[in-house]
N, C-alpha and C positions, 0 to 999 in steps of 0.2 A: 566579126570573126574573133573567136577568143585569141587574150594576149597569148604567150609561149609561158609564162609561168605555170595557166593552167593544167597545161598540156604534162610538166614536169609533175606538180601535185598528184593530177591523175596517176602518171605513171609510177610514183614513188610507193602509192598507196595500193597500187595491183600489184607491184612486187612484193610488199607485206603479206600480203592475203595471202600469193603463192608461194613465199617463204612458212609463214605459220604452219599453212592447214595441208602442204605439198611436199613437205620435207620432214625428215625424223628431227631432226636438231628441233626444227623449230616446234614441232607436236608435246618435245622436249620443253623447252623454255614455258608453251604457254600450261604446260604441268607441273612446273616447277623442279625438274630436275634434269637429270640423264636417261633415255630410255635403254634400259639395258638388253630386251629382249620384250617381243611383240608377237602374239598370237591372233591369225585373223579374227576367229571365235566366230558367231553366229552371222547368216541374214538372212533376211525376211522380207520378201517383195509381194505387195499389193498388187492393183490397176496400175496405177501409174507413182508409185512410190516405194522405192527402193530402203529399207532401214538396215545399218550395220552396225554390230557392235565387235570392238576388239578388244583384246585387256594388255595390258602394257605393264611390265616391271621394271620402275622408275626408282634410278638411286639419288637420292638428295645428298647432297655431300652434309649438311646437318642434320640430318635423320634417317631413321632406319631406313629400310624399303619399304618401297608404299606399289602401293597397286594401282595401278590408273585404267579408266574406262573411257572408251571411246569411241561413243555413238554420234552416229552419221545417219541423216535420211535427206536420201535426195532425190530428184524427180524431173520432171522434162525442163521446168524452166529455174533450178536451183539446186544447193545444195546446204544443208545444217551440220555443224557440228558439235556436238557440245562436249567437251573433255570434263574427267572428273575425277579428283582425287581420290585415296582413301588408304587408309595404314593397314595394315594387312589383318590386324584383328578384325577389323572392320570388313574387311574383304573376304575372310572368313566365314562371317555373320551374314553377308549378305548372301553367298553362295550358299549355304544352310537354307537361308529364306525361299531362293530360288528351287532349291529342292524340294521343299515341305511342299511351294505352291505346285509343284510341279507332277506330287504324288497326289494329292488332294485331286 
């Protein structure tokens, strides 16, 4: 039988998870800033895999506004996330891209 420490580990380490990736504050923290305002934005379902992206307007208290992305795919036995910075020139640039690919 495991000791009772493990049992605390385990548990300590599923509260993170559901803080991070289940809550604004913490979607927040692992972007680096404050989310200011959050749009669902696109998704995209296969067979059995679900892809979403949202964009997020994140205030860093040291830097301007930045833009944050935040694609999720997930599926019967999981889920991904992966968060992604970007300063808004940059955000700019890339919505350009999206568009050129998009008339193409």
């Amino acid at each position: 039988m495991a000791d009772p420490l493990s049992y605390v580990v385990y548990f300590l380490v599923l509260v993170g998870v559901v803080f991070f990736l289940h809550t604004r504050r913490g979607r927040g923290i692992l972007l680096g800033g404050k989310i200011v305002k959050s749009w669902d934005g696109v998704a995209a379902k296969r067979t059995f895999v679900t892809s979403r992206v949202k964009v997020l307007a994140i205030d860093a208290s040291d830097e301007a506004r930045l833009v944050g992305l935040e694609i999720t795919s997930s599926s019967i036995g999981g889920s991904k996330t992966f968060p992604i910075r970007l300063a808004a020139a940059d955000a700019l640039q890339l919505a350009r891209l999206i568009e050129q690919a998009a008339k193409y």
